[in-house]
C-alpha positions as CSV (number, residue, x, y, z in Angstrom):
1,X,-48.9,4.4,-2.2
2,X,-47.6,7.3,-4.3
3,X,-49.2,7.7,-7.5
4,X,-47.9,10.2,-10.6
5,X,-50.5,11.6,-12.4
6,X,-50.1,13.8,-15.2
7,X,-52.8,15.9,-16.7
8,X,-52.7,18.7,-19.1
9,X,-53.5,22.4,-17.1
10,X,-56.5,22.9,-19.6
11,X,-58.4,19.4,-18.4
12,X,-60.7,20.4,-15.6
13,X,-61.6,16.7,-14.9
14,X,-58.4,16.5,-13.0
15,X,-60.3,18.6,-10.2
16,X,-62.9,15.7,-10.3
17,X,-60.0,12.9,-10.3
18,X,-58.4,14.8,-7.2
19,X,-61.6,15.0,-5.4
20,X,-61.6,11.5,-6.0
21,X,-58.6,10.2,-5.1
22,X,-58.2,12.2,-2.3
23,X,-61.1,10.3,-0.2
24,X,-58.4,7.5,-0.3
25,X,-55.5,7.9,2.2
26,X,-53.9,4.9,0.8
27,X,-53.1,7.0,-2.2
28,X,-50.8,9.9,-2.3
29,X,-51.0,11.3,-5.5
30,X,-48.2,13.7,-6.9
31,X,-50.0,15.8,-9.8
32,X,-47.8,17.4,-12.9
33,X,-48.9,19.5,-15.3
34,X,-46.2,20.4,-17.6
35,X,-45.2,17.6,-20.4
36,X,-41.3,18.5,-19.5
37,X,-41.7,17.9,-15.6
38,X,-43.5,15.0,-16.4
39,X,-41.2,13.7,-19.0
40,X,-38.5,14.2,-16.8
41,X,-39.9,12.3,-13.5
42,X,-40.6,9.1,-15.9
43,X,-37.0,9.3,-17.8
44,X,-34.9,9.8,-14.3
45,X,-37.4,7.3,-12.3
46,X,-40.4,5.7,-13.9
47,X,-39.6,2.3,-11.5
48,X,-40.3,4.6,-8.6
49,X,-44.1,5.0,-9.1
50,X,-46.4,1.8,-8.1
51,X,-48.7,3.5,-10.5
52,X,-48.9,6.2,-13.0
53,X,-52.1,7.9,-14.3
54,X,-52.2,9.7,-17.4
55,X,-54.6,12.2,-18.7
56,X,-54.9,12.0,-22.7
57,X,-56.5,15.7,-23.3
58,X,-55.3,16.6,-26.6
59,X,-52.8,15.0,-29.4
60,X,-49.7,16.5,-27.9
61,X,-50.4,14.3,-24.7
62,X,-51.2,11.5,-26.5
63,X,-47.9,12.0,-28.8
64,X,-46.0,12.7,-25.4
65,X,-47.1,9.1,-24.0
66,X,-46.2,8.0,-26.6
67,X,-42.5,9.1,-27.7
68,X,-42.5,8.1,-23.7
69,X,-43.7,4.4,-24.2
70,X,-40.4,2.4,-23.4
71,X,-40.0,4.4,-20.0
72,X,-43.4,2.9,-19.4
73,X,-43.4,-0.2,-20.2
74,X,-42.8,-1.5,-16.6
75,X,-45.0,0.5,-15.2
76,X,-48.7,0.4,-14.3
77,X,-50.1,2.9,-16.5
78,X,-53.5,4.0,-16.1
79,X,-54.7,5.9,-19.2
80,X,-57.7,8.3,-19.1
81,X,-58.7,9.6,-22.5
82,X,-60.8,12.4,-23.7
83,X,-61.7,11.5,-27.3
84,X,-63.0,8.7,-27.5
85,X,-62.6,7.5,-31.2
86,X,-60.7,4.3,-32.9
87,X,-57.2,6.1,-33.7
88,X,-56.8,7.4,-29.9
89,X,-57.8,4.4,-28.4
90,X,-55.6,2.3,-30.2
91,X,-52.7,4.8,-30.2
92,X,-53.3,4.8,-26.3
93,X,-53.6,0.5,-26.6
94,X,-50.2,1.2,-28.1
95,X,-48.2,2.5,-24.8
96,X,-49.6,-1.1,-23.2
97,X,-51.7,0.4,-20.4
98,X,-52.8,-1.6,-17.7
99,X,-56.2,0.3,-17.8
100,X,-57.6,2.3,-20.1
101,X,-61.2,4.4,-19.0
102,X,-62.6,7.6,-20.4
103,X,-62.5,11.1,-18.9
104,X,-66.5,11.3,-18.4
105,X,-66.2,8.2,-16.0
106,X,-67.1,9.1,-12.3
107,X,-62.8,7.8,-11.8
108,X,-64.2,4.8,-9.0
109,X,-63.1,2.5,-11.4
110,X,-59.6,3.9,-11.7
111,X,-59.5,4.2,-8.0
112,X,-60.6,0.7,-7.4
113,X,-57.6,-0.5,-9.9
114,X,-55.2,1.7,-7.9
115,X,-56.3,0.3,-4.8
116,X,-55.8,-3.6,-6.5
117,X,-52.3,-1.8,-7.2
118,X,-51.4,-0.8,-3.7
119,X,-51.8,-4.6,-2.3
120,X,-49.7,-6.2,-5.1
């Protein structure tokens, strides 16, 4: 199953997310790290992805999601954030995630979803 993920250049979890997700054959994951490439792969062809994960590091993500949100709305978004206070989580609630974790999980939980994902 081929999964988008975008994360930010300056969040090193995504090393820990690919080590991850890699483990899984099941899962091909195409990683983006530029807001425009992103932006542009969800405008053209958000339908495409069975799944898209998408790292929250900083405001400008979050506002990127977000200006993004009715691209996404038939999608199954997986949202990882960084700060973890009211206003981000419910700004991220806002964009209707499927699944919503923190980046200082271990990521097995968003790997199990994605797995639930690839036998829908």
């Amino acid at each position: 199953m081929e999964v988008l993920v975008f994360s930010n250049p300056k969040d090193v979890s995504k090393e820990r997310f690919f080590q991850k997700i890699s483990k899984v054959p099941a899962l091909s994951p195409k990683f983006v790290l530029e807001h425009g490439r992103f932006r542009s792969l969800v405008v053209q062809k958000a339908s495409d992805w069975r799944a898209i994960v998408f790292f929250v590091f900083d405001q400008d993500d979050l506002a990127m999601a977000i200006s993004l949100k009715e691209y996404l709305v038939d999608t199954r978004l997986i949202m990882v954030l960084h700060k973890i206070d009211a206003m981000t989580v419910k700004q991220g609630l806002s964009i209707s995630p499927c699944f919503l974790t923190y980046a200082e999980s271990d990521f097995s939980d968003i790997i199990s979803v994605l797995e639930k994902i690839s036998i829908l």
